[in-house]
C-alpha positions, -999 to 999 in steps of 0.1 A, spaced: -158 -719 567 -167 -700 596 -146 -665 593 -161 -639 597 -138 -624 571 -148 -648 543 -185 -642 551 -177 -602 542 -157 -610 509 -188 -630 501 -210 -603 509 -190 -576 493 -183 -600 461 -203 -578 436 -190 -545 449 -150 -562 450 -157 -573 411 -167 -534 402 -136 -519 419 -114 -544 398 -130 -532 363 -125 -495 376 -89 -505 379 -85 -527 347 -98 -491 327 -65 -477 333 -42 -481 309 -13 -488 325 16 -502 301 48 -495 321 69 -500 287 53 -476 268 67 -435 278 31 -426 264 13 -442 293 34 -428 326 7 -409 337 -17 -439 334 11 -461 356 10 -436 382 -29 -435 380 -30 -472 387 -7 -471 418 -27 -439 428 -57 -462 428 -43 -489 448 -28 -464 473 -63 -441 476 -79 -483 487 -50 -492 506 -57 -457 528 -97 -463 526 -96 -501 542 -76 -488 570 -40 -500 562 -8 -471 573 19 -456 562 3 -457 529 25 -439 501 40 -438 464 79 -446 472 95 -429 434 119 -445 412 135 -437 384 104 -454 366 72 -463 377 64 -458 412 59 -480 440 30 -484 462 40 -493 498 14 -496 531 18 -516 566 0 -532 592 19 -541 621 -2 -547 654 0 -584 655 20 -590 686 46 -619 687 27 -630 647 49 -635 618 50 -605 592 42 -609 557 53 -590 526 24 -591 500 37 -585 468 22 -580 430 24 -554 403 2 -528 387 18 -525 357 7 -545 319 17 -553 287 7 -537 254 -26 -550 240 -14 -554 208 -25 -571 184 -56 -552 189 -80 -565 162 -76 -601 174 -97 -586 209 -131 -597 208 -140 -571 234 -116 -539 237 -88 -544 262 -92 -517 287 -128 -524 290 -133 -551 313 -160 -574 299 -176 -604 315 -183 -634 292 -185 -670 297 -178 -664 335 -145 -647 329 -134 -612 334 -119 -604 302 -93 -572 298 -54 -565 299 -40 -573 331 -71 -589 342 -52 -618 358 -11 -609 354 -19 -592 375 -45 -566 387 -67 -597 393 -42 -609 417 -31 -578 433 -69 -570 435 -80 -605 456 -48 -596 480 -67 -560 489 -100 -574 493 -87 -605 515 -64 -578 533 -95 -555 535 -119 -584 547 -96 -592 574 -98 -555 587 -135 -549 585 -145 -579 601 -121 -584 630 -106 -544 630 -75 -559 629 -52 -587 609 -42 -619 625 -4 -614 612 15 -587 602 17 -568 565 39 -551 548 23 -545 513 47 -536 482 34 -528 450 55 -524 419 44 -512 383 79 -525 361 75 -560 367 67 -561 328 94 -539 318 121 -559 344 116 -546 377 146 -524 381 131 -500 406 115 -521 431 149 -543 430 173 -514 439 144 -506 464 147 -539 479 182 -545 481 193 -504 492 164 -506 524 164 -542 537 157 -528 569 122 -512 558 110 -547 547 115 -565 576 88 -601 571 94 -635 578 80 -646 544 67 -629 512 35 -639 496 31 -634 459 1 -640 438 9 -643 400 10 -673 395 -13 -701 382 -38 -731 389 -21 -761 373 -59 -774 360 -92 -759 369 -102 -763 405 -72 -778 413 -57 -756 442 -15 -753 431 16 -735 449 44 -728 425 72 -742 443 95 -730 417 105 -703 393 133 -706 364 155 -672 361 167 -656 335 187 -634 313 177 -613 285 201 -598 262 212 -580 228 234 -593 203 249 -563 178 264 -570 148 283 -541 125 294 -545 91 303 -513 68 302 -482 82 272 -471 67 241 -487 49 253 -496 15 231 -506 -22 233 -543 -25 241 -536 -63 273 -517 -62 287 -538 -32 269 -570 -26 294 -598 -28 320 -573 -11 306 -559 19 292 -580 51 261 -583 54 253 -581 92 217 -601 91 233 -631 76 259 -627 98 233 -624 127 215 -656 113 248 -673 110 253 -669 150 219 -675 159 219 -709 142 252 -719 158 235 -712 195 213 -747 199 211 -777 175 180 -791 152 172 -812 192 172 -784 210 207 -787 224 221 -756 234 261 -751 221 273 -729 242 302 -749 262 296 -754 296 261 -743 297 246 -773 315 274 -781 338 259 -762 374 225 -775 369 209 -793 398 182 -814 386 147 -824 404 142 -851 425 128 -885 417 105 -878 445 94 -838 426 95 -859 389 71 -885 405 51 -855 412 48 -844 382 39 -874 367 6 -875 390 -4 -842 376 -34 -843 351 -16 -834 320 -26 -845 287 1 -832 263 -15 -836 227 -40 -809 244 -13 -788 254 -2 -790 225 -33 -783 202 -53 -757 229 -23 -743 242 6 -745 225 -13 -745 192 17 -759 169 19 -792 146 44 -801 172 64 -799 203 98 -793 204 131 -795 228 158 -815 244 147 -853 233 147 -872 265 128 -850 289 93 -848 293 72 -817 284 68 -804 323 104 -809 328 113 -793 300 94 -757 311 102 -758 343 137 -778 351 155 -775 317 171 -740 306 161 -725 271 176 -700 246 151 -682 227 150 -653 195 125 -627 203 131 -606 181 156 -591 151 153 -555 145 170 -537 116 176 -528 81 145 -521 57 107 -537 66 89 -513 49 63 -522 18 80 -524 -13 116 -530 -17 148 -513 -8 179 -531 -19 203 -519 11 225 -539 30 222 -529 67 251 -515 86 243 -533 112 216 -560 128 206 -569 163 188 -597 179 169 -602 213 177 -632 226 170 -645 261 180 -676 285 156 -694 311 179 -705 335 169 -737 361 183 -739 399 224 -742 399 230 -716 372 235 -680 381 230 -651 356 265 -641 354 279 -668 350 258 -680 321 257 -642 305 296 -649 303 297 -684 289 274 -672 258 292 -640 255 321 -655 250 305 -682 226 287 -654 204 321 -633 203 338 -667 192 314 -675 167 313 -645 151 318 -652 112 346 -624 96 344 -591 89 318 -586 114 322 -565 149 300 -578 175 288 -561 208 269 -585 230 247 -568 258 230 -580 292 196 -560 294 186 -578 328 186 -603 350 166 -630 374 174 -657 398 161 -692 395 144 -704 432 126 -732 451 109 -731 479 113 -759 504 78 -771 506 83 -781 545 85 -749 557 60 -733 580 39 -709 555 37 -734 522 22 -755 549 -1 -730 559 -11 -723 525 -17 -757 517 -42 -760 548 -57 -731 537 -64 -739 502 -74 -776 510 -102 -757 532 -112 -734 504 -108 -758 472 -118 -790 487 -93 -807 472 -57 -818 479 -34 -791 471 -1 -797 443 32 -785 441 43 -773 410 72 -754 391 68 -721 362 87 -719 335 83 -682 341 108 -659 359 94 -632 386 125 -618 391 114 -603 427 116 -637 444 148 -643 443 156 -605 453 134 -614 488 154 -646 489 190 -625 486 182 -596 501 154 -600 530 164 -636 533 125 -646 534 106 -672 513 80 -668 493 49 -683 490 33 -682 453 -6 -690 457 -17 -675 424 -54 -682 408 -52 -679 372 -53 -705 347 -34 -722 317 -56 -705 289 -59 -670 305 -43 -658 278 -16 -636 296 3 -614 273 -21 -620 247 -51 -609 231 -82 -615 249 -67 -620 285 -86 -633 312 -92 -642 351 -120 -666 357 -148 -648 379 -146 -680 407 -111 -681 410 -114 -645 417 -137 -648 444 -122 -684 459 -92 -664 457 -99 -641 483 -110 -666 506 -79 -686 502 -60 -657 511 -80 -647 541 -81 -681 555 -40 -685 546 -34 -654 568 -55 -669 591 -36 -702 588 -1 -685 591 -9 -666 627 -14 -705 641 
């Protein structure tokens, strides 16, 4: 590769890997009120580099949470615009004795960058400046147009930047939007995430007495709102993996033969997945679909969590006045959020055993998408990557939701184009998260020679 802007990032490699750590220190867990400060720290950051490298307009846009960072660059005559998006924000570290180096310390080991948020998504959002930065110092100027949009709720459900994006269209103006959190399918193997499922997350209430009561004096009398809660949850899928709510398949549109050929190709080895991974005795799921279509064309229902009643040491014999469960849908292309939401809220308030009041709640929201992969800028990506990667690149879906892209498809009417860089085992959301240290740096040259690419 000849561009001058890789030679730079290659240059400025060590320096670019320094900044990132200095960013990974920051604490910034958008879901916990303890660490505001630390949020608006980390978009400070990125603003104060955004200003440095020469971008404009720089600035925190507010929100009723976390804030936005928002900068431009809009000289390229007659070139398409991009809207390069990631987030700032991360999840709790917890559990934090199963670290082997502390979280907000970024420590290199066994070429990796290990720390919270290293790759979902500082990582990422970090190789977009530098390739953004590399462009400017080498040519003083960007082959296309930028718009860059910065959120720190994407953990916590995005709310701000998705008001943001659908109350001032007309500020985000692009042609496509580029987002990098996302994943390699297999190491070295260049991958654009074609598609994303949505989702739905929700709370299921359930009141018995009016007050907690002593099992002794009333058990056998008085509803118990767990069981009751266990009693609905177990009515929502079947020992297969079937979900029960009625009419819950009906809208899906399935992939092609040509996209499940695909997949076929890819190098998967499921017993690995399943032991390095997945780490269970076995898979589950709907019998008759094959692990990848499973995660990323076939909608779930899942129990995250049941909060309530005593779970103290000890005992306390008490009868809970009421229960609640998280519970959350992936939902596949042909399914819409509403829709679904009222299918199973009308399922759970059917269900319900007696003696029981239930309140069933939608907490938030995400479209499924896919991204034609004929249009102009996957295509560009895909020459871009081929150049970097040496290799061919692949088409692939996530079983994960980013929210965001379908708020660019609704509101801006602009594609996106999802070149990520982590890796199956970076342990995102987990203990001992990672970005591997080449993917950082091949990375950045896969996004400076894809900006390249999309000005053709």
């Amino acid at each position: 590769m000849s561009s001058s802007a890789v030679i730079y990032a290659r240059e400025n490699h060590a320096r670019f890997l320094e900044e990132l750590k200095a960013l990974l220190r920051i604490p910034s867990i958008s879901t916990l009120p303890e660490h505001k400060d630390d949020c608006r720290k980390a978009a400070q950051f990125v603003a104060a580099e955004l200003r440095r490298m020469g971008m404009e307009h720089v600035r925190l846009i507010e929100t009723e949470g976390h804030p936005l960072v928002y900068g431009d660059c809009l000289h390229a005559a007659a070139k398409p615009t991009a809207l390069v998006y990631g987030h700032y924000d991360v999840q709790p570290p917890d559990p934090l004795d199963e670290w082997h180096s502390p979280p907000f310390e970024p420590t290199e080991r066994n070429g990796n960058l290990y720390a919270r948020g290293a790759v979902d998504d500082k990582g990422q959002v970090w190789a977009q400046v530098k390739a953004l930065e590399s462009l400017l110092a080498a040519n003083h100027a960007l082959p296309i147009n930028v718009r860059v949009l910065f959120e720190g709720e994407e953990e916590v459900g995005g709310e701000g930047i998705a008001n943001y994006v659908a109350s001032k269209p007309s500020d985000l103006k692009a042609d496509f939007a580029l987002v990098s959190d996302t994943e390699l399918f297999a190491p070295g193997l260049p991958t654009l995430c074609v598609g994303l499922r949505g989702m739905i997350y929700t709370e299921i209430e359930v009141r018995g007495a009016k007050t907690d009561l002593h099992s002794g004096m009333y058990g056998g009398a008085a509803p118990n709102p767990f069981v009751a809660l266990a009693q609905i949850i177990a009515k929502l899928k079947d020992e297969k993996g079937h979900i029960l709510v009625p009419g819950f398949y009906d809208s899906i549109v399935p992939p092609s033969k040509g996209e499940l050929a695909a997949w076929r190709s890819l190098p998967f080895d499921e017993e690995e997945y399943r032991k390095s991974e997945v780490g269970a005795k076995q898979l589950v799921g709907e019998q008759g679909y094959s692990v990848l279509e499973r995660t990323w064309a076939r909608p779930t229902l899942d129990v995250h969590g049941m909060p309530g009643g005593f779970t103290g040491a000890g005992a306390k014999t008490v009868i809970p006045a009421k229960a609640t469960a998280k519970v959350s849908m992936r939902l596949v292309p042909g399914m819409t959020p509403a829709k679904t939401f009222a299918l199973y809220k009308s399922y759970v308030e059917k269900i319900a055993p007696p003696g029981v009041d239930v309140d069933v709640r939608l907490i938030h929201t995400g479209d499924a998408c896919l991204i034609p992969v004929d249009n102009q800028y996957i295509q560009a990506a895909t020459r871009a990557l081929h150049e970097v990667w040496g290799r061919d690149t692949v088409f692939i879906r996530s079983g994960g939701s980013i929210p965001i892209v379908g708020d660019f498809d609704r509101h801006l009417g602009v594609p996106s184009v999802m070149m990520g860089f982590g890796l199956p085992d970076d342990n995102l959301h987990a203990p001992n998260e990672k970005f591997n240290l080449k993917n950082f740096e091949l990375g950045i040259e896969s996004l400076i020679r894809f900006m390249e690419e999309a000005a053709v």
